[in-house]
C-alpha positions in Angstrom: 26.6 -48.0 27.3 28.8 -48.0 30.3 31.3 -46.2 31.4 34.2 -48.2 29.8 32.3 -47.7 26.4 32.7 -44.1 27.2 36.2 -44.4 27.9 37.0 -46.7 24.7 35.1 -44.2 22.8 37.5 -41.5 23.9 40.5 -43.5 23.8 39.5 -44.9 20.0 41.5 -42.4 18.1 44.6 -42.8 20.3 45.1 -46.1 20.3 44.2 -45.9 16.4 47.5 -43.4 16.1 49.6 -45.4 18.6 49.9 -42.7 21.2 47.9 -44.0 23.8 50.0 -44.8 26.9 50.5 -48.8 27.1 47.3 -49.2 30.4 45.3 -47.6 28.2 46.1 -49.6 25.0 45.8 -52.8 27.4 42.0 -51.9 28.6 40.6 -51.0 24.8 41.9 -54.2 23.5 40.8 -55.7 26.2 37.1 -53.9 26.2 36.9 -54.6 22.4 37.1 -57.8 22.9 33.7 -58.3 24.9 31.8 -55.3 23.5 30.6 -55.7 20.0 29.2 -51.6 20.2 32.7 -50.6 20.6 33.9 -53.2 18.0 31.4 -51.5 15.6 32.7 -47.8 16.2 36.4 -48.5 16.3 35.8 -49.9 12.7 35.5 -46.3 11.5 39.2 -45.4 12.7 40.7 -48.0 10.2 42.2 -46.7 7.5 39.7 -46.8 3.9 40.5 -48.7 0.9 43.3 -47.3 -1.8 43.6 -44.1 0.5 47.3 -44.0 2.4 47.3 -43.0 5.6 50.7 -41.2 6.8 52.3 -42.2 10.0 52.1 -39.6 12.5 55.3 -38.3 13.5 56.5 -39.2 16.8 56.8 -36.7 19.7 60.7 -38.0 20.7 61.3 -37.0 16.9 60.0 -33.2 17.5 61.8 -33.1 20.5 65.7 -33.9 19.2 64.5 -31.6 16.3 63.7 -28.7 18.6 66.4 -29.4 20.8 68.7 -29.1 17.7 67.0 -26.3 16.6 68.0 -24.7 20.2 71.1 -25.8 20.3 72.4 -23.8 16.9 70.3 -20.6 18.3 72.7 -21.2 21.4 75.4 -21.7 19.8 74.7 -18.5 17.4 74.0 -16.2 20.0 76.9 -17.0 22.3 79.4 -16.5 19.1 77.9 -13.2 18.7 78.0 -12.1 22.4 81.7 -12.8 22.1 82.6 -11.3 19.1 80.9 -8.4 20.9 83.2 -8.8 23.8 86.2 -9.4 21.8 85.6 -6.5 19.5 84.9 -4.6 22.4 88.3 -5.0 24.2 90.0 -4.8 21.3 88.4 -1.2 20.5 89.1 -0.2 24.3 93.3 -1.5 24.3 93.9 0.4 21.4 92.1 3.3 22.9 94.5 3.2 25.8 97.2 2.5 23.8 96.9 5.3 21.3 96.0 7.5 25.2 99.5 6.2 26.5 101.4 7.1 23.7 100.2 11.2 23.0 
C-alpha cells in the first residue's frame, strides 16, 4: 500500500457522503480506477440491500437555518431593548410632568 491508498482510504467515507471537496473526489475516482485494494474497501461504503440510507443534510442547509434562527433572536432582543427604552421614557415624562405641575 502506498501512500495514495492511504489517502483513498481516508478519503472513502467522504467521497461516499458527497462532502469531499471536488480535487479530492477527482484523485479517489481517479486512484480507484488503477487499484483494485482500494476498489475492494470502498465496496463496503455502498449502501446494503433493502436498508435506505438517508441523505445527509447539507452544511449550506444548517447554515440559512442558523442564520434564521439568529436573525428572530435579533430581532427579539432588539424589540425588547426598545420597549425597555420606550417604557422607560415614558415612565420618566410623566415623572416630570406630574414634578412640573405640584
Amino acid at each position: 500500500m502506498n501512500w495514495k491508498c492511504d489517502v483513498v482510504t481516508d478519503l472513502a467515507p467522504m467521497y461516499h457522503d458527497g462532502v469531499a471537496s471536488v480535487a479530492s473526489r477527482k484523485l479517489v475516482e481517479e486512484h480507484l480506477r488503477e487499484c483494485p485494494e482500494c476498489r475492494n474497501y470502498y465496496k463496503k461504503y455502498r449502501p446494503v440491500e433493502g436498508i435506505k440510507m438517508e441523505t445527509p443534510v447539507s452544511a449550506q442547509a444548517d447554515f440559512v437555518k442558523l442564520a434564521k434562527q439568529m436573525r428572530k433572536r435579533r430581532l427579539l432582543l432588539w424589540g425588547g431593548f426598545l420597549s425597555y427604552v420606550s417604557a422607560t421614557v415614558v415612565a420618566l415624562v410623566a415623572y416630570y410632568v406630574r414634578k412640573n405641575d405640584k
